[in-house]
C-alpha positions in Angstrom: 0.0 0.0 0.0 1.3 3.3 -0.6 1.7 6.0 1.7 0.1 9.6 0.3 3.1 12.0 -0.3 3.7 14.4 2.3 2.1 17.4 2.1 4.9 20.3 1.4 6.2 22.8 4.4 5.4 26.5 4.3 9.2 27.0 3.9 9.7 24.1 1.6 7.2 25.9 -1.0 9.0 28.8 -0.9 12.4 26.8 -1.5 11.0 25.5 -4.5 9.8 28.7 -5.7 13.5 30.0 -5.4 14.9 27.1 -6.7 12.1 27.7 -10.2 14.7 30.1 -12.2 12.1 30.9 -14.2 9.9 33.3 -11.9 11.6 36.8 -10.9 8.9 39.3 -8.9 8.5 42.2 -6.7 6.9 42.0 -3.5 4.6 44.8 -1.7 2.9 44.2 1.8 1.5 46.9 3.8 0.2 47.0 7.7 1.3 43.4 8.5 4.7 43.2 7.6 6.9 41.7 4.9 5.0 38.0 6.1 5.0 37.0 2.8 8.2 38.0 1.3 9.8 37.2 5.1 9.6 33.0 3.8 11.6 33.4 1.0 14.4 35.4 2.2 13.9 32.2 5.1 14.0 29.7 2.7 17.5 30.6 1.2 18.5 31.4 -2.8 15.9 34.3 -2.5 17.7 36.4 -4.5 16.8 33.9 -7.7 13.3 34.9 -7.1 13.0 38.3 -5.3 14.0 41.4 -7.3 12.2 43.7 -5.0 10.1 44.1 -1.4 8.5 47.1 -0.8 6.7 48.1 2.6 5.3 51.4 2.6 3.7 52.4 5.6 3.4 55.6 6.0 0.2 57.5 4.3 2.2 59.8 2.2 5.0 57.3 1.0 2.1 54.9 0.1 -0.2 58.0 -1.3 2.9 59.3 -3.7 3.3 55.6 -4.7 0.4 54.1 -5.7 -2.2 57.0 -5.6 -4.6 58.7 -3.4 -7.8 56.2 -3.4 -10.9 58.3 -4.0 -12.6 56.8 -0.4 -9.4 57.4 1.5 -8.8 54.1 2.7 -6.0 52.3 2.3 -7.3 48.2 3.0 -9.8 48.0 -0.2 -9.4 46.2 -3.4 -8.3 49.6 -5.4 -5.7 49.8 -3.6 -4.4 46.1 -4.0 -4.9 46.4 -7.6 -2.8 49.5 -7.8 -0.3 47.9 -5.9 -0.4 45.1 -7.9 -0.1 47.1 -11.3 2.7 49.6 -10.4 5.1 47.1 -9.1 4.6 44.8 -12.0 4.4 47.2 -14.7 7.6 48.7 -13.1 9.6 45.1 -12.7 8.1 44.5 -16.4 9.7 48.0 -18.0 13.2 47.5 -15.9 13.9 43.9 -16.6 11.8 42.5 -19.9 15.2 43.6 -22.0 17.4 41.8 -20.0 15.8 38.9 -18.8 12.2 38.8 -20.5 12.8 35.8 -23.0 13.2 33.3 -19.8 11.3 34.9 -17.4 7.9 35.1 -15.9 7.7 38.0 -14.1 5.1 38.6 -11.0 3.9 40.8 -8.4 2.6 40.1 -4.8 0.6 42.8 -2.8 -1.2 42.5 0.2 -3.2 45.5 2.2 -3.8 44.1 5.3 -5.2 45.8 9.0 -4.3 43.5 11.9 -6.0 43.8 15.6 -5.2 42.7 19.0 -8.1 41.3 21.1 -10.2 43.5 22.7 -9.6 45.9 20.4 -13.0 46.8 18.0 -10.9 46.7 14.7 -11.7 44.7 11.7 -8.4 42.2 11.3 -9.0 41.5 7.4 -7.3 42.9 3.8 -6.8 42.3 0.6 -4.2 39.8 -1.0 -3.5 39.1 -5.0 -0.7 37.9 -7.1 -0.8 39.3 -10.4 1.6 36.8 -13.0 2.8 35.3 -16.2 2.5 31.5 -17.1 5.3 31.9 -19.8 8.2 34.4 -20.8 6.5 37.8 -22.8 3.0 36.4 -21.7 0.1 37.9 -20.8 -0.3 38.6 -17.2 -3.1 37.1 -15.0 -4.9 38.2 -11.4 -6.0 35.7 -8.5 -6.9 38.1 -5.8 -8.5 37.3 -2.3 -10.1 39.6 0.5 -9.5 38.1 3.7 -10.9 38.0 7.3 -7.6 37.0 10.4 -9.9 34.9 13.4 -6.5 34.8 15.5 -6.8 37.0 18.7 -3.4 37.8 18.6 -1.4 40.4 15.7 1.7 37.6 16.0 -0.4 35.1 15.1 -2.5 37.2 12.8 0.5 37.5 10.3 1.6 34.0 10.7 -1.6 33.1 9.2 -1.2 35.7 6.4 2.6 34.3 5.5 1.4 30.9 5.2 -2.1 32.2 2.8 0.8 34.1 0.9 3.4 31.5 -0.1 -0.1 29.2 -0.9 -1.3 31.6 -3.1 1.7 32.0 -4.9 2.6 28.3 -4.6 -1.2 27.7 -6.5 -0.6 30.4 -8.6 2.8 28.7 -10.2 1.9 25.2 -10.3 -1.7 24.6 -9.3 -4.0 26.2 -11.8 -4.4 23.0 -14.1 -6.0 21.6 -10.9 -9.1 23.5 -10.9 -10.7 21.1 -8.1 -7.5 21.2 -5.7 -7.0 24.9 -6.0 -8.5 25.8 -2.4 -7.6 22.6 -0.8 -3.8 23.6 -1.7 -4.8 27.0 -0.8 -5.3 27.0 2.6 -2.8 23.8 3.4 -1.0 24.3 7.1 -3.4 26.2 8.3 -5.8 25.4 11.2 -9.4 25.2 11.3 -10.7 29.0 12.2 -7.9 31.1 11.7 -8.9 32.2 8.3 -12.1 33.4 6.6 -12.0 33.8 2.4 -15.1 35.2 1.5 -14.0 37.0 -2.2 -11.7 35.1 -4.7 -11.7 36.3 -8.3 -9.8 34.9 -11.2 -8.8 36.9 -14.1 -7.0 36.7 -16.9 -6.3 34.1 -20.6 -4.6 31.4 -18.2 -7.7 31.3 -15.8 -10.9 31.6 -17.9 -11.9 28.0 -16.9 -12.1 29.1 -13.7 -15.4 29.5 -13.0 -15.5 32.4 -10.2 -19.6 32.1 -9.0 -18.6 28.3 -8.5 -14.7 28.9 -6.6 -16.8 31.4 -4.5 -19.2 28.7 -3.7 -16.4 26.0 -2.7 -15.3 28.5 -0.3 -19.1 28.7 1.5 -19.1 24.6 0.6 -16.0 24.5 2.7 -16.9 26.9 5.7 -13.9 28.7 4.7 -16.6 31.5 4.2 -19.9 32.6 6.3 -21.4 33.6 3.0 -20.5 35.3 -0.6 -22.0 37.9 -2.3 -22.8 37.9 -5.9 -24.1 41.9 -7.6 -27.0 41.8 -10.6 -23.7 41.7 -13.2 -22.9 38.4 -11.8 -19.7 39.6 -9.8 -18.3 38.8 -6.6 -18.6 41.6 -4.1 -16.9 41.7 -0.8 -19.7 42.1 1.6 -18.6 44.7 4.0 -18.2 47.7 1.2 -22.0 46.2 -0.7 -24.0 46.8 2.5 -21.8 49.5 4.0 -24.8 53.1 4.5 -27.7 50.7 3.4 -30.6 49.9 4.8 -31.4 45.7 4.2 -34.3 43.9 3.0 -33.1 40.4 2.9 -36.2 37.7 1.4 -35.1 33.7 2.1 -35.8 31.1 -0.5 -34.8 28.3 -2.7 -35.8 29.7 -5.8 -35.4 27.1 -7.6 -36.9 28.9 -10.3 -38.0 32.5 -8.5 -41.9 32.9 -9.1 -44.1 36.0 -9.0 -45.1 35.3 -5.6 -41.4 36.1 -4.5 -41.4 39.5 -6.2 -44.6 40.5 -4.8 -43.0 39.8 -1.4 -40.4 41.8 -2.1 -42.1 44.8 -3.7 -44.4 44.3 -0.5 -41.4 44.5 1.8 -40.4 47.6 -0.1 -43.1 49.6 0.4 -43.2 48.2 4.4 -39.4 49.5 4.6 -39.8 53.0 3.6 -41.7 53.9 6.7 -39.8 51.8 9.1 -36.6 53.2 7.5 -37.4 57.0 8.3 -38.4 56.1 11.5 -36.3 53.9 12.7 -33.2 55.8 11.1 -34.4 60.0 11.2 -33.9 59.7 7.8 -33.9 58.0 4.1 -31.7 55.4 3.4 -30.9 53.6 0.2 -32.3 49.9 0.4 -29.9 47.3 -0.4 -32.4 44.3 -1.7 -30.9 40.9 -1.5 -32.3 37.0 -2.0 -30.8 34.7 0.4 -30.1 30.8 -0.6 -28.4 28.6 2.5 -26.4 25.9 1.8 -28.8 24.0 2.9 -31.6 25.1 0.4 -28.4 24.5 -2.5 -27.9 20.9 -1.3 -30.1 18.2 -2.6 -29.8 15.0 -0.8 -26.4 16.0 0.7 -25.1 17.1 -2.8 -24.5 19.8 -4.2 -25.9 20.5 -7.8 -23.4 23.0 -9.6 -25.3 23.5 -12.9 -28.9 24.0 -10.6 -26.8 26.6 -8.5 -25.9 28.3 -11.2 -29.2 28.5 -12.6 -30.5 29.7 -9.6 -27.8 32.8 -9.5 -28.4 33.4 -13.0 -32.5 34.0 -12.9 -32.0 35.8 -9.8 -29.6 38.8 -10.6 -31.5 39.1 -14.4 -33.5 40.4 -12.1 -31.5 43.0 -10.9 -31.1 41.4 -7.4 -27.9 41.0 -4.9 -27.5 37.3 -4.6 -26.3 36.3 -0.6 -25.2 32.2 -0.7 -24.7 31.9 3.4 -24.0 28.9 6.0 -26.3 30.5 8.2 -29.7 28.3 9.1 -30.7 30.0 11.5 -31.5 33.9 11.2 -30.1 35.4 14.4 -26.8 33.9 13.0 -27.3 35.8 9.6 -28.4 39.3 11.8 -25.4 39.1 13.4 -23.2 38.2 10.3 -24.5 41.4 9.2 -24.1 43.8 12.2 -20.6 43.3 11.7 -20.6 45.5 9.0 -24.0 47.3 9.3 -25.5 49.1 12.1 -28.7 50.1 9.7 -31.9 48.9 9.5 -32.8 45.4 8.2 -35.7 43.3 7.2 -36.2 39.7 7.0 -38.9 39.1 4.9 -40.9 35.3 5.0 -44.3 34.1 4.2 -46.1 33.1 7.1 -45.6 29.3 6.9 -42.3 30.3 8.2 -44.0 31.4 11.5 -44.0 27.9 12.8 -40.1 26.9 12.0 -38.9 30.8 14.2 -40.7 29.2 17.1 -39.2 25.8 16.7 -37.7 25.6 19.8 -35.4 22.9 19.0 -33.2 25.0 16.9 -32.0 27.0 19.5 -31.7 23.9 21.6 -27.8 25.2 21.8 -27.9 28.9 23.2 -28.6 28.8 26.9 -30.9 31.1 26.9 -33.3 28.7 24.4 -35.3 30.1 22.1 -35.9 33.3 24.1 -32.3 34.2 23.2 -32.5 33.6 19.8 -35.1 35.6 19.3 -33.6 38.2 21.6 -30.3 38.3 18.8 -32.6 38.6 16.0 -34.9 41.4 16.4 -34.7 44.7 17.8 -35.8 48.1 17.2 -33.5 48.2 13.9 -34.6 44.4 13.1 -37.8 43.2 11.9 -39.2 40.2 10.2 -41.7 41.2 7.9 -44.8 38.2 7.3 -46.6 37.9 3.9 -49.7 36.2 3.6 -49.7 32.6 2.6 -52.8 32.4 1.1 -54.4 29.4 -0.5 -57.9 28.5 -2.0 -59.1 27.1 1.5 -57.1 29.3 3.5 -54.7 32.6 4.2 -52.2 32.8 6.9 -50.9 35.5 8.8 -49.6 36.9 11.9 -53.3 36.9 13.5 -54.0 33.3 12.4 -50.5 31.9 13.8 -50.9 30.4 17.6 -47.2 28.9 19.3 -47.5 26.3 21.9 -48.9 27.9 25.1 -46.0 28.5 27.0 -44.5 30.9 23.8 -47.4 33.1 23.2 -46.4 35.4 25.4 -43.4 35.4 23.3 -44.7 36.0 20.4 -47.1 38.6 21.5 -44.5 40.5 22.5 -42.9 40.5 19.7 -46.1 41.9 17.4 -47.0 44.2 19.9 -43.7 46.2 19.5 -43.8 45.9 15.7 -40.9 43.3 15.5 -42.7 40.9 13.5 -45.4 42.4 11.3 -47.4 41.6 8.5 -47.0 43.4 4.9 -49.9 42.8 3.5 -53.6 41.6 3.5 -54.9 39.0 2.3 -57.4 40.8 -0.1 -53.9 42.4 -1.5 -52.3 39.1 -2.6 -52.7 36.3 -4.8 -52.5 32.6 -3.9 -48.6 31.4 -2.8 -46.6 29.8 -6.0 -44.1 27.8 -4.6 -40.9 27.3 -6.2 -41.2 23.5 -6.0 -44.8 23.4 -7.8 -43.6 25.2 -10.6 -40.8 22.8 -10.8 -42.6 20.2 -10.8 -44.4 21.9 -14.3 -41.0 22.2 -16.3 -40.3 18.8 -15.5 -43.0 17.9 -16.8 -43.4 19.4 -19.7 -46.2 21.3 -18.1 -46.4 24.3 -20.5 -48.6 26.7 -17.2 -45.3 27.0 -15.5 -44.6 30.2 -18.2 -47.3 32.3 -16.1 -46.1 31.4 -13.0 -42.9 33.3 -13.0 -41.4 36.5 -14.3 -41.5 37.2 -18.0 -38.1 37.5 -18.0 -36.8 34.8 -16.3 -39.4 32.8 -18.3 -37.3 34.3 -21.8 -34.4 32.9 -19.8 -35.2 29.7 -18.6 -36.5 28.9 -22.2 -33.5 30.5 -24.0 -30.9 28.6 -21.9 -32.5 25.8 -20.8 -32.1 26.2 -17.2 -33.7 23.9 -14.4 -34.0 21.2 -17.0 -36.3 22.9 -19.7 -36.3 21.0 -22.7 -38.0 22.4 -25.7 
């Protein structure tokens, strides 16, 4: 039997970087220190590989290199991809004469602001590696935005020295591996120390990367809470998408999105505008996104690439934020978002839903039980908004919903204070399409499903034969 090869040391990927004659780059790390660039120099015959480190700390220095970012901040993706650009553009112009035939020249940057414990500071930043895959080539980007989960700065950049040499390590020698790329990416280090919520590919040696589904491995994996997908179909780092907005967040499987779900959110809309003003003293621009767990995405424990991309696709034709989370709970996904958002936010469900928020089971592991749960999800600048679920025998709402005994004191307090409120009547809505019904149509051949859903994701569904539409 053979033993599986041993998986390669931090320093012992750096050593073979060195040792690789054919890559010569620059290196530029800001606010962590030169973690990076500190395991080659380590690793010995750096100077084969290294023909530049740059750490420019100070505001000005940093400003009169690379450029005064419009927002003023200096840990943002502009800034990594100006980084990124002037220090390969510059090795490029200085070297390509002498050295350009053999060599494939590169870049590493990484923006990075690191905290102690205690303190109230984000620990996160942006990393990338900008490089060629053969001598006078193109260049190509892999960039990540990162999240440190250490307590302490030490072990902080530890963390962001071993991501480093991976990235580059994956960059050199592991991008004919599509399925191994984040496996390899985050080897040596332990469970919890890092969070990857953006990776982007870019460039003629990575177009069969697929980004939407890399992004997805990342949730898959845990090594991110959730990703964030814009109406163009790009990956957006959470924190700057949501930064000044207020939230209206609607959870589904959408697997395809009917007109029921964009009644509930036009419902949820109108709701927010008043509970914005008041809750805020003032206007706010609504952020609008459609939430799929990883547990709506998995089908008998698997997950279904093609049907995930479907789902994405029909979604932001729409014009809608996409959020793919690990969160099942909601008081999990409120606090995922108060991280970065202080603003009002709205959780919008139909009224089934009722029944599964007073489940006492799933809070079976706070101490406080359900009580506590419910405690972290709403407040004054929380609310779940209720639409009707309305059938041809019945329509439910928050009047029509009764919890076991002992909780409907609970709940009452909870719609007294406005925390949980309905958005509409049932004389205002139409009976509840659910996703699965109209699935159950395309598979069939079942030509009604077209009325079911928007006319435009109809056009789409037919056009590209999503969800299994067969002409």
């Amino acid at each position: 039997m053979s033993e599986a090869p041993a998986v390669e040391t931090t320093l012992g990927k750096a050593l073979k970087i060195n040792k690789d004659l054919s890559r010569y780059g620059a290196f530029a790390e800001i606010g962590a220190g030169q973690e990076v660039a500190r395991h080659f120099f380590q690793a010995g015959k750096a100077s084969q590989t290294i023909a530049k480190t740059i750490s420019a700390y100070d505001m000005i220095v940093s400003d009169d290199i690379y450029g005064r970012e419009a927002n003023g901040r200096y840990v943002c993706e502009s800034r990594l991809q100006k980084m990124l650009g002037h220090e390969y553009d510059l090795l490029v112009d200085r070297l390509a004469e002498t050295r350009g035939k053999n060599t494939c020249f590169f870049s590493f940057a990484n923006t990075v602001a690191t905290a102690s414990s205690g303190s109230n500071k984000q620990s996160h930043g942006w990393m990338g590696v900008r490089f060629q895959t053969e001598p006078n080539g193109p260049s190509n980007d892999i960039i990540l935005h990162v999240r440190m989960l250490d307590r302490h700065r030490l072990q902080q950049q530890e963390a962001l020295g071993v991501l480093g040499v991976n990235l580059l390590n994956c960059a050199f020698y592991g991008i004919d591996k599509v399925t191994e790329f984040i496996p390899h990416l985050v080897e040596g280090l332990k469970e919890g120390q890092i969070i990857i919520d953006v990776i982007k590919f870019n460039g003629p040696a990575l177009k069969h990367f697929d980004v939407r589904l890399m992004n997805l491995e990342l949730v898959r994996r845990k090594l991110a809470e959730a990703i964030l997908f814009s109406p163009q179909n790009e990956i957006l780092n959470v924190s700057d998408a949501i930064y000044g907005k207020s939230l209206l967040i609607q959870r589904g499987t959408f697997r395809p999105v009917t007109s029921t779900h964009l009644d509930v959110f036009q419902k949820g809309l109108a709701q927010m505008k008043g509970d914005v003003r008041l809750s805020e003293g003032k206007d706010l621009e609504v952020l609008p996104m459609m939430e799929l767990t990883m547990h709506n995405l998995q089908m008998d424990g698997h997950l279904n690439e093609k049907d995930f991309l479907d789902r994405v696709e029909t979604l932001t034709s729409l014009g809608f934020h996409v959020l793919i989370s690990n969160f099942f709970l909601f008081y999990n996904l409120k606090r995922f978002i108060r991280r970065y958002n202080s603003h009002f936010m709205a959780l919008v469900v139909g009224a089934t839903h009722l029944e599964k928020l007073f489940t006492e089971d799933h809070y079976k592991n706070l101490e406080g039980g359900l009580l506590e749960g419910l405690g972290k999800l709403l407040e004054q600048k929380t609310k779940v908004y209720i639409y009707p679920h309305k059938t041809s025998q019945v329509c439910l709402t928050t009047k029509s919903f009764f919890p076991a005994p002992h909780l409907r004191h609970i709940y009452a307090y909870f719609t007294e204070n406005k925390q949980i409120v309905d958005i509409s009547g049932c004389d205002e809505t139409a009976d509840y399409l659910h996703s699965i019904d109209v699935m159950k149509m395309i598979e069939a051949g079942n030509p009604a499903w077209e009325n079911l859903v928007p006319a435009s994701v109809r056009d789409l569904i037919k056009a590209k034969q999503l969800f299994g539409y067969k002409k």
